[in-house]
N, C-alpha and C positions, 0 to 999 in steps of 0.2 A: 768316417767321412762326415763332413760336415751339411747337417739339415739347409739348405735353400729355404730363408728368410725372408719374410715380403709385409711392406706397410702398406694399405689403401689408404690415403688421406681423402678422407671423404666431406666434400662441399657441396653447399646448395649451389654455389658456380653462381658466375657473372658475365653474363655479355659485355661489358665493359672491360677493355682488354685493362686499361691503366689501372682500376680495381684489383684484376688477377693479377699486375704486376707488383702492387703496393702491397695487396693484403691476402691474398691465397700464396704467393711463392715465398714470401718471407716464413711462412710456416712450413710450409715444405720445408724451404731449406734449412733450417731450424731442425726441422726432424731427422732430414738428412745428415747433419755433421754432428747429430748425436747419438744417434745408431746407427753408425755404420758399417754393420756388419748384417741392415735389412737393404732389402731394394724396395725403394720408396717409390708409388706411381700415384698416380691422381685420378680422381671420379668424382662427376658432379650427380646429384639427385633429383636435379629440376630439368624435368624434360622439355618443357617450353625452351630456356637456357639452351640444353642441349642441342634441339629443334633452331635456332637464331647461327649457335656454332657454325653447324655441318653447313649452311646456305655460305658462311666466311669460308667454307671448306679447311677447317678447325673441328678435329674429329674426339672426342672425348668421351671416356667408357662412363657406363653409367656404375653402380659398386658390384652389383651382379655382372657384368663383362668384366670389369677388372679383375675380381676374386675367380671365375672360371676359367681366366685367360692364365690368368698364376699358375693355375691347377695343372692348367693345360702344358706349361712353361716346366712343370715339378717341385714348385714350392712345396712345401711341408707345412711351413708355419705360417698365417697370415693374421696379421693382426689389422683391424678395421677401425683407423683413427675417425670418427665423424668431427669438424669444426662447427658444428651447431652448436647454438647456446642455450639450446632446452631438451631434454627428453621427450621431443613432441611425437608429431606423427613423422615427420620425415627420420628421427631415430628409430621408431616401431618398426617403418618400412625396411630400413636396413637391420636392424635385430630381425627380420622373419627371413630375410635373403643369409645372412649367416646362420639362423638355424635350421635352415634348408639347405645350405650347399655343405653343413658341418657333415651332414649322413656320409662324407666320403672318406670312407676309413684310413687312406693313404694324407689326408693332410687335417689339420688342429688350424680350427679358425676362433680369433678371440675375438670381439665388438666390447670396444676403448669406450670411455666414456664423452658425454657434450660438456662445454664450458661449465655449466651448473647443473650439478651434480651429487655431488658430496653435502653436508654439510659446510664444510671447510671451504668449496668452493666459492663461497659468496662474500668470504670475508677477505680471501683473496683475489679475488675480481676487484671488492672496495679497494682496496689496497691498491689494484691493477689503474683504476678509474681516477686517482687522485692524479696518476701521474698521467694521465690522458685529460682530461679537461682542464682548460683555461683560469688561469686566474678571475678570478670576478669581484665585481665593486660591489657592497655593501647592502643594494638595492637591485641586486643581479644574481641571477640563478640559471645551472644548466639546465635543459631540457633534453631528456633521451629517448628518442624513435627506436621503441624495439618493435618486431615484428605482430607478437603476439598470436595466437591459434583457440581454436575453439577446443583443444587438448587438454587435458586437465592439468597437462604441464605449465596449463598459462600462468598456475599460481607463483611460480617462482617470480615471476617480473612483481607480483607483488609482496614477495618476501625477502627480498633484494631492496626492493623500497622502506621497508620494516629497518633491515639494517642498516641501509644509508640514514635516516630520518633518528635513528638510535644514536647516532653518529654525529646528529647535527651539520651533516653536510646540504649545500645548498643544489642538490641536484633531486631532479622528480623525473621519474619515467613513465613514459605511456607509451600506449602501442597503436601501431596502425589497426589492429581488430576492433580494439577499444576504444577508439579516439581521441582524441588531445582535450576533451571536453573537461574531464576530472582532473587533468594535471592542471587547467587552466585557472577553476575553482581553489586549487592549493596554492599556484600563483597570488593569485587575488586574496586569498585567507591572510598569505603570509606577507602581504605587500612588499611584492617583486614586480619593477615597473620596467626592468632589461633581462633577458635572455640572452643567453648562448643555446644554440639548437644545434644537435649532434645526432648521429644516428646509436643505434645501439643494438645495431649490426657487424658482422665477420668483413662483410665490404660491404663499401660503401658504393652501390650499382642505381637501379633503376629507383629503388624505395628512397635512399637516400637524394636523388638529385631531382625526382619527381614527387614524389607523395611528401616528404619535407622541406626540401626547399627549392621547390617548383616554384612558376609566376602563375600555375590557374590560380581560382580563388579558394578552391578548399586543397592547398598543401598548408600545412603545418606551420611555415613562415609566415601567410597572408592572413590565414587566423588568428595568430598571434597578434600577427597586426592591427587589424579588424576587432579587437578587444584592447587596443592600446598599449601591447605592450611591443618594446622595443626591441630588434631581434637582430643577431650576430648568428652568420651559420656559419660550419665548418661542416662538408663534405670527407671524414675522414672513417674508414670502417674501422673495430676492433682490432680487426687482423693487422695492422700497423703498430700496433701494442706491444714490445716485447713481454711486459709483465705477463700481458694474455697471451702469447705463444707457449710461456714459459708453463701457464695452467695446463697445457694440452700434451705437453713435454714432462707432467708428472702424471698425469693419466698415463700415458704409455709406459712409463717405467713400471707404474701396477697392473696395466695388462701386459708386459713381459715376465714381470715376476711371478705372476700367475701363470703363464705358460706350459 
């Protein structure tokens, strides 16, 4: 008889329905017509998120209801894809709910790996990122809004930068934790007097359309401006990427093969 197989695609979620449309179901569905012999469900990790949902009356598990709702259901095998792009804390948090719910001797729970990860992971993201940003003129550079956290996983957004800058690509990232102040300073070093502002985000939600390119005065577009340089936004998250679906879709073949 054959084991009852289950995917939790696990997102920090968006109150933005057209974000969940553009850039969380394209990786579902991605997931879905490549394994399909798992049942694929969805779980977001930001309970504020969750909290804005339920008032839509839009009910969504967090990964711990999801994975005990399986159990409950008789899945055997569950594998817990997260679409973060760092090992931060919200990976911790779900790495402690699968090594807590793993004590149940009736089912095998695996925890997939975040966008960057690997090694390998980052030179495939560059790879992911050329075919995701704009063409740009001469005196023009992208700017990427990643989140950034006080985890010690923040290093990655600076060793992402290491290899883009190896690379001679005209793109710099900063994070909302960090501020736009450093990336500016690299602007100005390397006299770039146009941007393209992009986020450097799974969706493109609340950070992308407020904290980047919002009209207060300290989003990320109006600083730029306020410094003189010229600015192009594009509101689009990762999750619209297939390159970057396709990162998350090789993490999962390695937590099945490890299975």
């Amino acid at each position: 008889m054959n084991k009852k197989k289950a995917i939790v695609v696990t997102s920090f979620g968006s109150s933005y329905e057209q974000a969940r449309k553009e850039q969380i179901e394209p990786i579902e569905r991605l997931i879905e017509t490549t394994f399909t012999d798992y049942n694929v469900v969805r779980a977001f990790t930001s309970n504020i998120i969750l909290r804005k949902l339920k008032k839509e009356n839009i009910f969504i598990n967090t990964p711990e209801e999801a994975i005990k709702q399986l159990i409950e259901e008789g899945f055997e095998e569950i594998i817990v894809q997260p679409t973060h792009i760092i090992p931060g804390f919200e990976y911790d948090k779900i790495k402690t709910i699968v090594n807590i719910l793993n004590h149940n001797k009736n089912v095998h729970i695996t925890l997939s790996n975040p966008l960057l990860y690997h090694k390998n992971d980052y030179k495939q993201v560059i790879e992911a990122l050329k075919t995701y940003i704009p063409q740009v003129e001469p005196d023009e550079a992208v700017v990427l809004m990643g989140h950034g956290t006080e985890h010690y996983a923040n290093a990655s957004y600076y060793y992402l930068q290491y290899l883009i800058e190896n690379e001679q690509l005209p793109i710099f990232i900063g994070t909302i934790e960090d501020g736009i102040e450093s990336v500016i300073k690299r602007l100005k070093r390397d006299k770039y007097s146009k941007t393209v502002l992009m986020p450097f985000l799974i969706v493109a939600g609340d950070h992308a359309h407020n904290d980047m390119a919002g009209d207060e005065d300290d989003s990320w577009k109006n600083i730029l401006s306020t410094n003189n340089i010229e600015v192009k936004t594009i509101t689009k998250g990762l999750g619209a990427n297939e390159a970057i679906r396709k990162i998350y879709i090789n993490h999962l073949k390695e937590a099945v093969d490890n299975q």
